[in-house]
SERO-4910 file (N, C-alpha, C, O; in steps of 0.05 Angstrom, whole numbers):
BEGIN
 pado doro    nc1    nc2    nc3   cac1   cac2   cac3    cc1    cc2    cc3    oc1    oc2    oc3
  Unk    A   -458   -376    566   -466   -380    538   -443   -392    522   -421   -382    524
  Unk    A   -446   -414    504   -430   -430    493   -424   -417    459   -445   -422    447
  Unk    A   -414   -410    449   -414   -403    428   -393   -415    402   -369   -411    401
  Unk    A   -414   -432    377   -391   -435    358   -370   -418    343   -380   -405    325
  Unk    A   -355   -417    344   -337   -395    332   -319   -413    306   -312   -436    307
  Unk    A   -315   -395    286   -310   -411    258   -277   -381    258   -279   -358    250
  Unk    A   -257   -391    268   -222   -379    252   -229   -383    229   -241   -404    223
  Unk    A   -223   -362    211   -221   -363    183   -201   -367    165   -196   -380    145
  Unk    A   -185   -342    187   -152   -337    182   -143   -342    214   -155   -335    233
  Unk    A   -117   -358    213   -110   -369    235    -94   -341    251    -79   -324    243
  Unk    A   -104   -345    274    -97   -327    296    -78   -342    316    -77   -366    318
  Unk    A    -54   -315    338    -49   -329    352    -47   -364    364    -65   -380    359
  Unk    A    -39   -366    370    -50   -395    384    -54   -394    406    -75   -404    413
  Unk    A    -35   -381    427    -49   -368    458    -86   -364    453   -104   -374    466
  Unk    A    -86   -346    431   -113   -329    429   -132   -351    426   -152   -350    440
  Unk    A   -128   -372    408   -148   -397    409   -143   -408    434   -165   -414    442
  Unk    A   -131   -414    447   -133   -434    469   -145   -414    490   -151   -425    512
  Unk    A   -148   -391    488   -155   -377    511   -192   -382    492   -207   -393    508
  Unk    A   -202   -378    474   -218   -376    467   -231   -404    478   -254   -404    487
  Unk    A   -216   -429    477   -233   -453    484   -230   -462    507   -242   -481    517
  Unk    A   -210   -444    520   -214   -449    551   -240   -426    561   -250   -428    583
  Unk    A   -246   -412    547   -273   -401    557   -296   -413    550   -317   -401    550
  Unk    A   -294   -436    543   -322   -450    540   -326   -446    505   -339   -464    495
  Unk    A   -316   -426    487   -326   -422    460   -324   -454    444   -303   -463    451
  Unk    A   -336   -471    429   -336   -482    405   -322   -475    385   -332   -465    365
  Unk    A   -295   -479    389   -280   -462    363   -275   -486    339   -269   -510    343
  Unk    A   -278   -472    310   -269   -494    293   -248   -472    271   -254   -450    262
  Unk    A   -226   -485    268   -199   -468    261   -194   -490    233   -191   -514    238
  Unk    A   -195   -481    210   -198   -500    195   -174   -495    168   -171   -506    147
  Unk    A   -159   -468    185   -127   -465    169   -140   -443    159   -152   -428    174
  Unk    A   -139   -439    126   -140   -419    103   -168   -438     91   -163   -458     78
  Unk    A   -192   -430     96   -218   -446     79   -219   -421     66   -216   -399     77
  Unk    A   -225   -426     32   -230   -420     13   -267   -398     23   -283   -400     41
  Unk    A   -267   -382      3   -290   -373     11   -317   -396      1   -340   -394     10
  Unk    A   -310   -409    -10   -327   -423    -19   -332   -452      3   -354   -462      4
  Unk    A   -311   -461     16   -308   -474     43   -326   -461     63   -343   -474     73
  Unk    A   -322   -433     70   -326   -419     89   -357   -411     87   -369   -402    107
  Unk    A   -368   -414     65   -394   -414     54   -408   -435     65   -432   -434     71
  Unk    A   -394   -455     67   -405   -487     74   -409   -481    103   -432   -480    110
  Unk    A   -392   -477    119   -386   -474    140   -405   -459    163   -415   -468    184
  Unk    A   -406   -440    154   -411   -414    165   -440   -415    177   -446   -406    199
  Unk    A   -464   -430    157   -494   -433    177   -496   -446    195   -518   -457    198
  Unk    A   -472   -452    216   -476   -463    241   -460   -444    251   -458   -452    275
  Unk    A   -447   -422    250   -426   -403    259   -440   -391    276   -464   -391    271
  Unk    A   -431   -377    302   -446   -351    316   -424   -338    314   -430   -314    318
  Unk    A   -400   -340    310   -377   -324    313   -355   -332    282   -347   -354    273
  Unk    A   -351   -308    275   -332   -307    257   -313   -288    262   -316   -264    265
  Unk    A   -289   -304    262   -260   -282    259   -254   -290    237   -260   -309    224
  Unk    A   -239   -269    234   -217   -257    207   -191   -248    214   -180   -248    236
  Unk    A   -183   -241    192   -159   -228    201   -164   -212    167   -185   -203    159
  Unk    A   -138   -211    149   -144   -191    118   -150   -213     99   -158   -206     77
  Unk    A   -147   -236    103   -147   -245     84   -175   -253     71   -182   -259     48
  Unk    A   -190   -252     94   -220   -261     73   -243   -235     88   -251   -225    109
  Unk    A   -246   -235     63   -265   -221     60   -292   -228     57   -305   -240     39
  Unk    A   -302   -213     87   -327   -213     85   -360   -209     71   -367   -185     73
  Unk    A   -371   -217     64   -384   -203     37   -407   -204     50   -410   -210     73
  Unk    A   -428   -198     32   -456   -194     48   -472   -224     35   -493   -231     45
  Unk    A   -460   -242     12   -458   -263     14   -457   -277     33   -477   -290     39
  Unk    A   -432   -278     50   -416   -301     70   -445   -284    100   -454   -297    119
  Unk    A   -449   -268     96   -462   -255    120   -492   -260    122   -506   -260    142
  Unk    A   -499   -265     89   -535   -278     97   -531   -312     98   -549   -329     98
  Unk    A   -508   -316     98   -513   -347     91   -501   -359    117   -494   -382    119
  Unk    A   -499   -335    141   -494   -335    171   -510   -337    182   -514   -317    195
  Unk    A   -528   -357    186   -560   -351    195   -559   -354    227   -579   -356    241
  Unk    A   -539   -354    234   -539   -357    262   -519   -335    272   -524   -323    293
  Unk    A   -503   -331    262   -494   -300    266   -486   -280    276   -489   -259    264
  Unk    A   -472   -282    306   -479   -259    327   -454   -240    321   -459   -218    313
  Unk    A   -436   -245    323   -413   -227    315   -396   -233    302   -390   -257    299
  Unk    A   -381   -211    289   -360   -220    264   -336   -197    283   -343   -175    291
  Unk    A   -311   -209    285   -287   -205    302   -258   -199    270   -250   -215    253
  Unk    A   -253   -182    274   -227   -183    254   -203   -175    270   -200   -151    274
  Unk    A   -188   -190    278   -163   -194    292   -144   -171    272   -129   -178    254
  Unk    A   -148   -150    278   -134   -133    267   -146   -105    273   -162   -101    291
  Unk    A   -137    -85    253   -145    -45    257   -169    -46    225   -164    -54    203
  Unk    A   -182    -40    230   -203    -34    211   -228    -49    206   -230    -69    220
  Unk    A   -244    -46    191   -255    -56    191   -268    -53    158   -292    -52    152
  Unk    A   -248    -51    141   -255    -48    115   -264    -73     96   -279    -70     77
  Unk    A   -252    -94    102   -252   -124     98   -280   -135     93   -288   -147     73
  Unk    A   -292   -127    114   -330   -131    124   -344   -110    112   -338    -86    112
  Unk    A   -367   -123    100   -390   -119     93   -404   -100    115   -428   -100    113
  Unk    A   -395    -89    131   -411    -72    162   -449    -73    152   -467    -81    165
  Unk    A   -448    -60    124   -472    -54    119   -486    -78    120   -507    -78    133
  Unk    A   -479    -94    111   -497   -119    111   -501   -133    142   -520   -146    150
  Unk    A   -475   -126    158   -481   -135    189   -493   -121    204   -508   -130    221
  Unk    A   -488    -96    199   -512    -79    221   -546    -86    208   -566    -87    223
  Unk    A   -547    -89    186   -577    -87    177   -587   -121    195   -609   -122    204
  Unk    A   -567   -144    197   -572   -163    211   -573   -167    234   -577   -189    243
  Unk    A   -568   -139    253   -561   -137    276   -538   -152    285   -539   -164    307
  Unk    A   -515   -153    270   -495   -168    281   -474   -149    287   -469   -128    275
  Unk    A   -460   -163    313   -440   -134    323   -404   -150    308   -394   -173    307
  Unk    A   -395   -121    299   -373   -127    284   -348   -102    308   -347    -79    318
  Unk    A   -329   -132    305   -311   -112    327   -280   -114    321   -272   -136    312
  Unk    A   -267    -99    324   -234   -106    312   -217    -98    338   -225    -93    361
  Unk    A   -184   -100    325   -161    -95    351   -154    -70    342   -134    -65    328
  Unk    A   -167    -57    349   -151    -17    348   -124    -20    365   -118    -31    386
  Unk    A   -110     -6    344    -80     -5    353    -64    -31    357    -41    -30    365
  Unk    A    -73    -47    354    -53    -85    360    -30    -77    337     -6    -81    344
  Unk    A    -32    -69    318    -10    -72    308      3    -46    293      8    -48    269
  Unk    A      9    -20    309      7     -1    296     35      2    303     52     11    287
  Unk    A     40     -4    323     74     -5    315     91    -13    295    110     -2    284
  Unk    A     78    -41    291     84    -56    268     89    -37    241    110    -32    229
  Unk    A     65    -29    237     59    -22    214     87      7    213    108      5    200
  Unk    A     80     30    228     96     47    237    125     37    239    143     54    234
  Unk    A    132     15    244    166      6    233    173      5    212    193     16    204
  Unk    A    146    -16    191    152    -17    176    159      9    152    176     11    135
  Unk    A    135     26    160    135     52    149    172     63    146    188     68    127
  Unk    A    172     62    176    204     71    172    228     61    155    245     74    144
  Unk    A    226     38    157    241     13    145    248     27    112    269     34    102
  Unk    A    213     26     99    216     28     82    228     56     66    234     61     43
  Unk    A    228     72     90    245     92     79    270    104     83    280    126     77
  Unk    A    277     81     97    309     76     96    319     62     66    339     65     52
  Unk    A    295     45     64    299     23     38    297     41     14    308     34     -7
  Unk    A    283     63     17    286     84    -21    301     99    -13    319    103    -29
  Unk    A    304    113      9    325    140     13    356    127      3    375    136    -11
  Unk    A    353    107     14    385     83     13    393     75    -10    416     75    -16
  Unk    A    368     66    -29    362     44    -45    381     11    -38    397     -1    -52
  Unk    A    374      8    -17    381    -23      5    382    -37     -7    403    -48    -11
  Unk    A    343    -51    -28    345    -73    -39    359    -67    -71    371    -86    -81
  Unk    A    357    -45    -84    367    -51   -106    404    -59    -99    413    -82   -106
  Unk    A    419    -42    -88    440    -37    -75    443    -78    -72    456    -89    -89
  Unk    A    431    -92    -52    423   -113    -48    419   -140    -77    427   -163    -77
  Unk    A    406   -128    -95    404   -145   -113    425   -136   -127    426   -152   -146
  Unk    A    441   -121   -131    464   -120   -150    494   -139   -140    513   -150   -151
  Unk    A    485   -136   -111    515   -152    -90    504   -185   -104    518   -204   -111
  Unk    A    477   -184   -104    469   -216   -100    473   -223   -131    472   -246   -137
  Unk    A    477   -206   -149    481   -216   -186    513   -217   -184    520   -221   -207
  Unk    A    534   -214   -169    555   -213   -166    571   -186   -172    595   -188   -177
  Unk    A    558   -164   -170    562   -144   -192    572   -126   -165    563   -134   -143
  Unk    A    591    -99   -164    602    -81   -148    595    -54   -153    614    -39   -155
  Unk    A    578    -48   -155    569    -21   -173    558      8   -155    539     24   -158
  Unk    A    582      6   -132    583     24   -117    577     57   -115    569     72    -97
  Unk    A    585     61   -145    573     93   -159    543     95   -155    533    113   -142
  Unk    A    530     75   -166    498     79   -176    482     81   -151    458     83   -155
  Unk    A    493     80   -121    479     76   -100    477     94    -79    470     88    -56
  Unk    A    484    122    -88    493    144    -77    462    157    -65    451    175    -78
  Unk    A    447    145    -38    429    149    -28    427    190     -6    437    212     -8
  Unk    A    409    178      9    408    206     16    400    200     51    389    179     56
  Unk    A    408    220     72    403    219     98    372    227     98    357    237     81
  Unk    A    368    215    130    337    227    129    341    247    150    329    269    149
  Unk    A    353    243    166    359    265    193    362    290    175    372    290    153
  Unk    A    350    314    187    341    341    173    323    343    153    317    365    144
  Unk    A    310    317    143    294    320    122    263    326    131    255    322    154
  Unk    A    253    332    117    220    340    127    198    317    122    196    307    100
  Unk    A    185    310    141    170    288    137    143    309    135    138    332    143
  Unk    A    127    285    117    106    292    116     75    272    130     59    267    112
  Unk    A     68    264    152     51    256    157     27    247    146     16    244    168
  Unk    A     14    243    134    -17    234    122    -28    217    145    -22    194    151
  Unk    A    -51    238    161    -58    223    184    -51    208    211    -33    192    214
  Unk    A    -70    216    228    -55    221    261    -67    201    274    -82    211    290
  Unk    A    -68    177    275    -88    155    293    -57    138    303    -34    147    302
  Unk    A    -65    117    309    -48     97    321    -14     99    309      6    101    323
  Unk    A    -15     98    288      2     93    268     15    124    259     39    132    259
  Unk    A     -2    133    253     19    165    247     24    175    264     32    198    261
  Unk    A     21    163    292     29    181    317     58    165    316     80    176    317
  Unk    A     54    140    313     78    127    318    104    131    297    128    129    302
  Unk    A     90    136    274    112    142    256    128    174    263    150    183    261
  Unk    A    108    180    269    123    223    276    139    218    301    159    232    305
  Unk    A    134    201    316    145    206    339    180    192    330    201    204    334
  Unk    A    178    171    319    206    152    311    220    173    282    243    168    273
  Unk    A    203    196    270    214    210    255    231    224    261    253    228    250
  Unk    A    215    239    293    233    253    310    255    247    314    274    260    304
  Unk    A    257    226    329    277    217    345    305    209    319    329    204    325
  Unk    A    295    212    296    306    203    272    324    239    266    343    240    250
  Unk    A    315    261    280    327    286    279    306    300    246    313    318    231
  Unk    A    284    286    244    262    302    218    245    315    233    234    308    254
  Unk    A    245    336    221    226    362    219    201    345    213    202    332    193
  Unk    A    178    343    228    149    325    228    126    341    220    124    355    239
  Unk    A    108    347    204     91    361    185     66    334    187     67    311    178
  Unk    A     44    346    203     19    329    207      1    342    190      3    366    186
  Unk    A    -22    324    176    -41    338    158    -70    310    175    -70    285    174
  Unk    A    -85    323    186   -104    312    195   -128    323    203   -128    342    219
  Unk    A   -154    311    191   -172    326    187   -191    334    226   -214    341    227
  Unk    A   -176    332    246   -179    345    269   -157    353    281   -139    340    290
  Unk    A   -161    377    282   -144    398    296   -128    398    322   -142    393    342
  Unk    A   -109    401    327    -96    392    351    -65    402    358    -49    405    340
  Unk    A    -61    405    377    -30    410    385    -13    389    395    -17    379    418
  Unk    A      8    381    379     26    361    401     49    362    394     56    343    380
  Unk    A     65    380    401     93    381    396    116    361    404    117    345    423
  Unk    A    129    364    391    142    380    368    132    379    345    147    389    329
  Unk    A    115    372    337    104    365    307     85    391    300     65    398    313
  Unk    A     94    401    279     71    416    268     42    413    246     42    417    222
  Unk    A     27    408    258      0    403    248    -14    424    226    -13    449    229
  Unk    A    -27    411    202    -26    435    186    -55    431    177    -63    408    179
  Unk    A    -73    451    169   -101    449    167   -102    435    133   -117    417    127
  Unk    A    -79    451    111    -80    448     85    -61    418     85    -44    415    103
  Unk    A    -67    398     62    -55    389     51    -34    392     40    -12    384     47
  Unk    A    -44    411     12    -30    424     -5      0    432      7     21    432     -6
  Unk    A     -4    437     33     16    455     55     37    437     61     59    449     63
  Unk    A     39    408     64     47    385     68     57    377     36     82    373     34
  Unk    A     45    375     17     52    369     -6     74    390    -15     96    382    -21
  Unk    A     68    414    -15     94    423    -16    112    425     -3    132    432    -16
  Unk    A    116    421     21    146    427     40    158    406     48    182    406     54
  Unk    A    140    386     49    153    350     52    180    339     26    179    339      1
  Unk    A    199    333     42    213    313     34    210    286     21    216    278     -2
  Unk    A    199    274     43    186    257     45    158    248     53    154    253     77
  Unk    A    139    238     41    105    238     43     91    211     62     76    196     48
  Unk    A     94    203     88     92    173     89     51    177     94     44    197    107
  Unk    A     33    162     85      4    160     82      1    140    107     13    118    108
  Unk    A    -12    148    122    -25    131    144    -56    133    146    -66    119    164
  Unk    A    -69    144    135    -97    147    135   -116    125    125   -104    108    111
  Unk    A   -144    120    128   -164     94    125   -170     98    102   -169    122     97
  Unk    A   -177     83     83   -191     82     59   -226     91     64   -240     82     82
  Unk    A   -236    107     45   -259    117     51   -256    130     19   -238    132      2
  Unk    A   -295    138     21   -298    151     -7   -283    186     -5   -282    202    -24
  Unk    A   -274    191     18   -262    216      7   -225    208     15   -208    225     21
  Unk    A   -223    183     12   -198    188     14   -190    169    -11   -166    166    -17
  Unk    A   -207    160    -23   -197    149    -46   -192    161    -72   -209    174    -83
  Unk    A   -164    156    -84   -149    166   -102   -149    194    -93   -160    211   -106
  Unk    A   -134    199    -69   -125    222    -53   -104    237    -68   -106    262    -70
  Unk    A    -84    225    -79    -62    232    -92    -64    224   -117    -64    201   -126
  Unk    A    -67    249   -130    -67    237   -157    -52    255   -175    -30    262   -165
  Unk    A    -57    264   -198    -31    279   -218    -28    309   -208     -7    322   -207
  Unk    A    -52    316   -201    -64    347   -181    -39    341   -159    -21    359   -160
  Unk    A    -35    324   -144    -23    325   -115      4    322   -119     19    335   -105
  Unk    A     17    304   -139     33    299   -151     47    329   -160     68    335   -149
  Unk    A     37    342   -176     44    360   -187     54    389   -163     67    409   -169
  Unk    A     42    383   -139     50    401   -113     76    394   -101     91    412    -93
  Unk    A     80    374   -100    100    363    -93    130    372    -99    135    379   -122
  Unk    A    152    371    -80    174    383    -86    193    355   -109    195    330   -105
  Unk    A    202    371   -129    217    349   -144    236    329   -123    244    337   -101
  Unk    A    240    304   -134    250    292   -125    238    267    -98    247    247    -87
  Unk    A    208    284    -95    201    275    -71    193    244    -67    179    234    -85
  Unk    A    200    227    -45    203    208    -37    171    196    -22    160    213     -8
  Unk    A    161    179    -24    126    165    -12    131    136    -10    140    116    -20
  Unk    A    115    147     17    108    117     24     76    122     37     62    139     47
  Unk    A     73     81     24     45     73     37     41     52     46     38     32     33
  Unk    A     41     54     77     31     27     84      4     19     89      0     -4     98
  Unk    A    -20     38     83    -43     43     85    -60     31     84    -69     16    102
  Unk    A    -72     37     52    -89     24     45    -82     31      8    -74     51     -3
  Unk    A    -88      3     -4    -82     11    -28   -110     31    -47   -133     26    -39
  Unk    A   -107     49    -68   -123     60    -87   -130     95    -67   -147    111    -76
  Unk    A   -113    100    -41   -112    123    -31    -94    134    -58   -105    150    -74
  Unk    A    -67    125    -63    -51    135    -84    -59    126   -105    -67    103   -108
  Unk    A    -58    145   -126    -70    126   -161    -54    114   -167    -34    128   -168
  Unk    A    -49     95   -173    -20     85   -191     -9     95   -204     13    105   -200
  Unk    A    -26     96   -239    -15    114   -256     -1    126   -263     17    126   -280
  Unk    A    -19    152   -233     -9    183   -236     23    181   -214     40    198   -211
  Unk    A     22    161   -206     48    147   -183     63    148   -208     78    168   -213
  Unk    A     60    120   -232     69    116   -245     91    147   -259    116    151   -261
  Unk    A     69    163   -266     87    187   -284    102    199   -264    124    208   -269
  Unk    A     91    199   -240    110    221   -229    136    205   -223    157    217   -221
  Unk    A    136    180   -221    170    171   -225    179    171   -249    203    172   -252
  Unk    A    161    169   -273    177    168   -298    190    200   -312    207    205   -330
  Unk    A    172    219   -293    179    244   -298    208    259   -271    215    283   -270
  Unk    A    218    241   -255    224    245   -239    213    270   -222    227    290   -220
  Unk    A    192    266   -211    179    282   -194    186    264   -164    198    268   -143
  Unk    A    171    243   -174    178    221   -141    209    211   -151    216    204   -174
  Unk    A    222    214   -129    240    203   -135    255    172   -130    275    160   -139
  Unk    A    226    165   -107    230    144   -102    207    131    -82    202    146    -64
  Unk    A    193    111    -81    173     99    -74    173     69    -56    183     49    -65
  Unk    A    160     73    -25    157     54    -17    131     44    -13    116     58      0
  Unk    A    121     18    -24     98      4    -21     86    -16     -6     98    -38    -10
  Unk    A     70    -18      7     68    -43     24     35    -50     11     26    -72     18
  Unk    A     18    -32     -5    -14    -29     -7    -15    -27    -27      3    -12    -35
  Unk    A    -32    -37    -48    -35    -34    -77    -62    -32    -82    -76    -41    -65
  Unk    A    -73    -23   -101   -103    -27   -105   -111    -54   -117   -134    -63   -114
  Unk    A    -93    -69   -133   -106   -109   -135    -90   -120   -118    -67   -127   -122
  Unk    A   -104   -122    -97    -92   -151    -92    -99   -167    -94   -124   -168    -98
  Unk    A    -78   -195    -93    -51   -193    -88    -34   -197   -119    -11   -207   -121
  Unk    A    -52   -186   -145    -37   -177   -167    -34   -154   -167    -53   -142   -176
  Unk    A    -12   -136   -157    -22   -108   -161      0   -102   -191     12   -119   -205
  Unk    A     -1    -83   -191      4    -71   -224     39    -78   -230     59    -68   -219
  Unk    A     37    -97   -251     73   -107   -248     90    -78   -259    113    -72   -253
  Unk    A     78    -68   -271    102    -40   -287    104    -25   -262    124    -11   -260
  Unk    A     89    -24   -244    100     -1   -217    122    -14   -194    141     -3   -182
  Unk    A    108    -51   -191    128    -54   -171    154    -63   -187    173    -66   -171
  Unk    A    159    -69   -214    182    -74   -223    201    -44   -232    224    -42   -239
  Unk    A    181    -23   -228    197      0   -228    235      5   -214    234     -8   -193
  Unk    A    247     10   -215    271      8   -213    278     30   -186    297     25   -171
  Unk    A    264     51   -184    262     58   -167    241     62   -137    242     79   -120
  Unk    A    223     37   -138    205     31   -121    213      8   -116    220    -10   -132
  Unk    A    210     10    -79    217    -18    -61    185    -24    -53    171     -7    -42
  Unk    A    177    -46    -58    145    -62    -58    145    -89    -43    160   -106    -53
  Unk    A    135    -94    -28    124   -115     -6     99   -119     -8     87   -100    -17
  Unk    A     80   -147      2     72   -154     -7     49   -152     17     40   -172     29
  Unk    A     40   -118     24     24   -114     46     32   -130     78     15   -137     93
  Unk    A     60   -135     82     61   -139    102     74   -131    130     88   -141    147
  Unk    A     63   -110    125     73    -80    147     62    -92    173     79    -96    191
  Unk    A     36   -100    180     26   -111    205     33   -142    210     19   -152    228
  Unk    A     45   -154    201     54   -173    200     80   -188    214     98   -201    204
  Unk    A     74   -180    240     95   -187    263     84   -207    281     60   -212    280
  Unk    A    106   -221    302    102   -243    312     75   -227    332     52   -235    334
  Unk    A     88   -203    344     86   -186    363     52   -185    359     34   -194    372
  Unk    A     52   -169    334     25   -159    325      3   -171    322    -19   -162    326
  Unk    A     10   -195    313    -13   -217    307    -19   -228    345    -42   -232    353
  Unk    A     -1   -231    358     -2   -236    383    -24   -225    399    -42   -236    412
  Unk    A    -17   -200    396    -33   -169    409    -63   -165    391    -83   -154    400
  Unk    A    -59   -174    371    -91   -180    360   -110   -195    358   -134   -193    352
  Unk    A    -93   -216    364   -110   -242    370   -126   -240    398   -151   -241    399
  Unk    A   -108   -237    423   -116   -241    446   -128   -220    450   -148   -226    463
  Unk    A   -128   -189    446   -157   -171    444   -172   -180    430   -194   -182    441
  Unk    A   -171   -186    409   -193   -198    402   -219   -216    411   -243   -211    408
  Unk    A   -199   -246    426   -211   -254    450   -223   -242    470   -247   -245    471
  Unk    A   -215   -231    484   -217   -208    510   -247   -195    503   -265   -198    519
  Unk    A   -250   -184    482   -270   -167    465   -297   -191    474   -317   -188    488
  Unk    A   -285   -216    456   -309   -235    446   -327   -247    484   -351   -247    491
  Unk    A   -299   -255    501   -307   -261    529   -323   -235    547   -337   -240    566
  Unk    A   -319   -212    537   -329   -191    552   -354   -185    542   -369   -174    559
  Unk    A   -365   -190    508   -390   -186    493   -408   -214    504   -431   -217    494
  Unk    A   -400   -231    519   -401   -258    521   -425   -255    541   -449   -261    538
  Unk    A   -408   -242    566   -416   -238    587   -441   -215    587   -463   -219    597
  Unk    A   -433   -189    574   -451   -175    574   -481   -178    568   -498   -161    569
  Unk    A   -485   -208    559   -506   -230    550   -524   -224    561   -545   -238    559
***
């Protein structure tokens, strides 16, 4: 079976050439606008993605040919699902391709507030020596706090460890895996954490998870990160609790607008902010592309 396939967001390049050495019709046409991709798309049987475009139930009836939608990545929040299952179209992603990634970055970034690296960083780069104001904090002995146990918060607890932190899991199925202690309450995690890193999916019960309520549990001083998903944390209520010094310090990789997200939080002075690109390795895009493939040649066959 010969199949047109329409890249949306450019993948791998191994991953396309393995795609057109399997016989697929691939058309890779860079970054097309959704309004391009609109044009495009009623000769499509195959659409990949990756985060940047978003699927709508638009782009999905005006797919009249249609068979599967592929997102070279972990989720599948991007897509319209509802509008593809009601079309019978199968929607499939790369679970785990890039959860290391993400899980480095996690760490990274809390080297970058415990430290304060980039501010520390932009004061060397204004010419300035201001060695006093940079008086950071170790993380070895500190208490992490987990938000969720899949690909990624396994990977972050485990590099916590090895970091000499006390690891505190909050995940809504029950489980043993030591050294880490797994906790049924939230609340339980919100108070004894050091540090808070969020690895969990965006969903209607996980949105605006943390808000002035969760904030307010929290041990002063306490340190968060998210490489998640943005609008799990409120801003706002983010917002007060650094201005009240509750957080004492914030790493972001997820915002709720993108890619405007709210300028008074990431110009905050004590929050280090990136521009969602935690999965964003040579490595990761590699490993998602070519499952991705693998997926599309094996749904191919199952014909």
């Amino acid at each position: 079976m010969t199949l047109s396939v329409l890249i949306a967001d450019p993948i791998d390049k191994e991953a396309q050439r393995m795609l057109e050495a399997a016989g697929f019709e691939v058309s890779a046409p860079g970054e097309p606008t959704p309004e391009e991709i609109m044009k495009i798309i009623p000769d499509c049987e195959v659409l990949v993605v990756r985060s940047r475009t978003k699927v709508t139930k638009e782009m999905i009836d005006a797919g009249k040919k249609l068979k599967v939608i592929a997102r070279a990545g972990v989720g599948v929040d991007t897509i319209d699902t509802a509008a593809a299952e009601q079309r019978g179209i199968e929607v499939i992603n790369a679970p785990g391709s890039n959860s290391r990634s993400v899980a480095e970055h996690a760490v990274g970034l809390m080297f970058a507030v415990a430290r304060m690296i980039p501010q520390a960083d932009s004061s060397m780069k204004a010419g300035k020596w201001e060695k006093k104001l940079f008086k950071g904090s170790e993380l070895e002995g500190k208490t992490l706090g987990v938000l969720g146990y899949g690909h990624v918060g396994e990977s972050v607890a485990h590099i916590a460890h090895a970091l000499g932190m006390e690891v505190l899991v909050w995940t809504r199925t029950p489980r043993t895996d030591p050294p880490f202690q797994f906790v049924a309450a939230l609340e339980e995690v919100l108070r004894r954490a050091d540090i808070i890193t969020i690895h969990l999916s965006k969903s209607a019960e996980t949105a605006r998870l943390i808000a002035d309520s969760e904030f307010g549990k929290m041990k002063q001083g306490v340190l968060l990160v998210n490489t998640a998903r943005g609008g799990i944390v409120e801003e706002e209520a983010l917002l007060r609790a650094l201005q009240s010094g509750k957080v004492g310090g914030a790493g972001l990789d997820v915002f709720g607008n993108e890619p405007t997200p709210n300028r008074v939080l990431i110009t905050h002075p004590r929050v280090v902010a990136t521009p969602h690109i935690a999965a964003l390795t040579r490595e990761a895009q590699q490993r998602a592309g070519l499952q991705i493939v693998e997926q599309l040649i094996d749904w191919v066959r199952g014909q």
